[in-house]
C-alpha positions in Angstrom: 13.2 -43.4 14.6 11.3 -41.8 12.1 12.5 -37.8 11.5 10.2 -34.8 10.8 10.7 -32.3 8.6 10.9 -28.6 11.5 8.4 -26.7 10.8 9.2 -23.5 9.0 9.7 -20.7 10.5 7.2 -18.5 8.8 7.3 -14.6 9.8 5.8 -14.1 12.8 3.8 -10.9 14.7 3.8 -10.8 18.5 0.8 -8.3 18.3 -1.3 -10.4 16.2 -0.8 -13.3 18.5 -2.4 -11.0 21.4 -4.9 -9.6 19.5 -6.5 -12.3 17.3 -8.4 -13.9 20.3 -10.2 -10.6 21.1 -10.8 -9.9 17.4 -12.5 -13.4 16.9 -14.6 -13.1 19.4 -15.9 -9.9 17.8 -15.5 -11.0 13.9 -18.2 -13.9 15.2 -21.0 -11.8 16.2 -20.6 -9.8 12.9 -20.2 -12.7 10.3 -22.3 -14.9 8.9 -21.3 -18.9 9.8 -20.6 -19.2 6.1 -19.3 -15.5 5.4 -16.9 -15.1 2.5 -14.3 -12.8 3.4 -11.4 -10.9 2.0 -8.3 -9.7 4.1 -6.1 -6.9 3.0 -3.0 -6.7 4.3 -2.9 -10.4 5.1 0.8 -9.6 6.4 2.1 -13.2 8.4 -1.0 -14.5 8.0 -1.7 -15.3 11.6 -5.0 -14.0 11.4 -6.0 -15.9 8.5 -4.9 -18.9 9.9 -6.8 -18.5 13.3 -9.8 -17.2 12.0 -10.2 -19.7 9.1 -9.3 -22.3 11.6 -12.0 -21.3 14.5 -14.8 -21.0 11.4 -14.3 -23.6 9.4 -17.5 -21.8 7.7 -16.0 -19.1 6.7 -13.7 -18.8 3.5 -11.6 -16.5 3.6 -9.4 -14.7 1.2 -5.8 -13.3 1.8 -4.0 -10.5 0.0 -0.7 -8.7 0.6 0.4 -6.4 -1.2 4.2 -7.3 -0.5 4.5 -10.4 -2.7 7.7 -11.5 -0.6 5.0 -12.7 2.4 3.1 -14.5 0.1 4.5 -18.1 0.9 4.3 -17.7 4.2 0.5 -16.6 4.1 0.1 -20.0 2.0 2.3 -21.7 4.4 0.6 -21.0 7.6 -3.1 -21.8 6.2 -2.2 -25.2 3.3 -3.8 -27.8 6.0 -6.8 -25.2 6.0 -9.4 -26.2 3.1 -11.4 -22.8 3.6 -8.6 -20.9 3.2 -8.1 -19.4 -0.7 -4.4 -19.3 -2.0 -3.4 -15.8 -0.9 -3.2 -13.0 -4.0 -1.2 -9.6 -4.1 -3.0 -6.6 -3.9 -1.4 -3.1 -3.6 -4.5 -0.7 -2.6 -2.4 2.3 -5.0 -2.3 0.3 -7.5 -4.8 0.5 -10.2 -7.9 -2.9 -9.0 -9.9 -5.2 -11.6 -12.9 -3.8 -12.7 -15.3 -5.0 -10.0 -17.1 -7.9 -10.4 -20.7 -7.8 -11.2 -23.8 -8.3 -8.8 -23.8 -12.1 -7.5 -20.7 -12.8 -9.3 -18.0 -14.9 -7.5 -15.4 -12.0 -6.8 -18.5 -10.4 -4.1 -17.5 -11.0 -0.6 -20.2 -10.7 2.8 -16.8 -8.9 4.7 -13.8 -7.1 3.9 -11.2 -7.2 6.6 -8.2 -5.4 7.5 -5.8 -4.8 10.5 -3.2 -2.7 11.1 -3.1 -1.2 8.2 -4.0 2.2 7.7 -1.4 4.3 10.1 1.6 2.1 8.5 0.5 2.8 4.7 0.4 6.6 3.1 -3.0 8.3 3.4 -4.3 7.7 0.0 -4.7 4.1 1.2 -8.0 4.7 3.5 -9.4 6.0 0.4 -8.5 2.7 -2.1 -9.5 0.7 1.3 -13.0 2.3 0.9 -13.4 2.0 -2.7 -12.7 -1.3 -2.5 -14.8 -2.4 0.0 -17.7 -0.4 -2.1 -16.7 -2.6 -5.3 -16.7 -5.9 -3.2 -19.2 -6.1 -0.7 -22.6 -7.4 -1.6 -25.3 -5.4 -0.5 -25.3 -5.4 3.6 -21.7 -6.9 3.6 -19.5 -5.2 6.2 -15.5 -3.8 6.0 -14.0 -4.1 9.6 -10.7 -2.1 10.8 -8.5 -3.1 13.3 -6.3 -0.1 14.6 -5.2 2.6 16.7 -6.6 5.7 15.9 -7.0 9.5 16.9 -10.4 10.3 18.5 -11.5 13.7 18.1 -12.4 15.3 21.0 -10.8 12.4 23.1 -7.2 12.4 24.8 -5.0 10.2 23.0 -3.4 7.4 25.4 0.1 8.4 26.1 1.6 4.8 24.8 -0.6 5.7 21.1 1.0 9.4 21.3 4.4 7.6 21.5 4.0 4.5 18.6 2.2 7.5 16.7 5.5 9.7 16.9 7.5 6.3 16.4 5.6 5.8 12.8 6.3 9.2 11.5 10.0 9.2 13.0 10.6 5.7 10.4 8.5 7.3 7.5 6.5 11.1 7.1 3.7 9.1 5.7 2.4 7.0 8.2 1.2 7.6 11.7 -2.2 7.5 13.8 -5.4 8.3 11.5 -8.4 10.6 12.7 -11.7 8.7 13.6 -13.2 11.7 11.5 -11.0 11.7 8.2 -11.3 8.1 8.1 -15.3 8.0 8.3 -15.2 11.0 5.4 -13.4 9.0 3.4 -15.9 5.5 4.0 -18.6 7.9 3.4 -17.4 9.0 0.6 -17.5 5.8 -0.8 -21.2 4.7 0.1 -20.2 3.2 3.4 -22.4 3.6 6.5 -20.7 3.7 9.9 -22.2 1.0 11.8 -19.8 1.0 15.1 -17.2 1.5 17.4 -15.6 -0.9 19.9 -12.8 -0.1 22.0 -10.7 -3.3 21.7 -7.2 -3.8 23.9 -3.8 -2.1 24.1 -6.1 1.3 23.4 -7.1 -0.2 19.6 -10.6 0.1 18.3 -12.4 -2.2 15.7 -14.3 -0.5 13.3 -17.0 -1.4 11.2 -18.7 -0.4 8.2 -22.2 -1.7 6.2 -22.4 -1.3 2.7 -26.2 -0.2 1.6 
């Protein structure tokens, strides 16, 4: 009998199994069938490894900025060829210089997902002005979140996660639709749209000029 080596058990999100379906679905009428991508917040890596593996297109880019997930990002996606190896990248930390026009560091999407309401505030501003430095003209940044809507009620289970966030640290919590589209504008992004997506989420998406 010939023995396996287990598969390791690589940190693991039960939302991002539920979610990554619906997200695909969305990510594929957006992209390009050969978009170049770059994740922020690559966290487990599930999504990276779905997506990558439904567009075999697409080459995609994952970052963290906790270096400690790293090998578990490279873990999940090493039998994917369109998958980079994944980099750390801290949005408060000072970026490279951005690449110039055409160069290989441009990117056709910058993604991100459930990032903004467990990060401090000053983060949807780096986000931005790194999607600005990235993107290639008509490139898109999509966000994947819970979020307040002004002028909307805020579904009771949100009002209780957002009061669960800023019970484990002041700086997080639920971000305004508003502040959050200042900040993209801002950075010379133009709102493009809004799709309510499950578990009272929305998907978000931006177009550089």
């Amino acid at each position: 009998m010939t023995a396996f080596a287990p598969t390791p058990a690589w940190p693991t999100s039960p939302a991002a199994d539920r979610n990554k379906g619906p997200i695909l679905e969305l990510l594929r009428r957006l992209l390009p069938g050969d978009a170049r991508v770059l994740e922020v917040a690559s966290g487990s890596g599930q999504h990276a490894e779905h997506f990558a593996a439904a567009c075999p297109g697409w080459r995609w880019q994952p970052s963290e900025a906790e270096a400690a997930l790293l090998p578990a990002i490279a873990g999940r996606c090493a039998r994917l060829p369109n998958v980079a190896a994944p980099v750390r990248l801290d949005l408060l930390e000072p970026p490279p210089a951005p690449p110039e026009p055409d160069a290989p560091g441009r990117c056709d999407a910058l993604y991100a997902a459930n990032l903004l309401h467990i990060a401090p505030w000053p983060v949807c501003a780096a986000l931005m002005r790194l999607a600005a430095a990235r993107l290639g003209a008509g490139g898109r940044l999509v966000v994947y979140g819970p979020f307040e809507v002004e002028g909307e009620p805020l579904a009771p289970s949100n009002a209780a996660f957002d009061a669960e966030l800023r019970a484990s640290d002041v700086r997080w919590g639920l971000r305004r639709l508003g502040q959050v589209q200042a900040q993209a504008a801002q950075a010379g992004l133009d709102f493009e749209q809004r799709v309510a997506m499950p578990a009272n989420n929305l998907l978000l998406v931006w177009r550089k000029p």
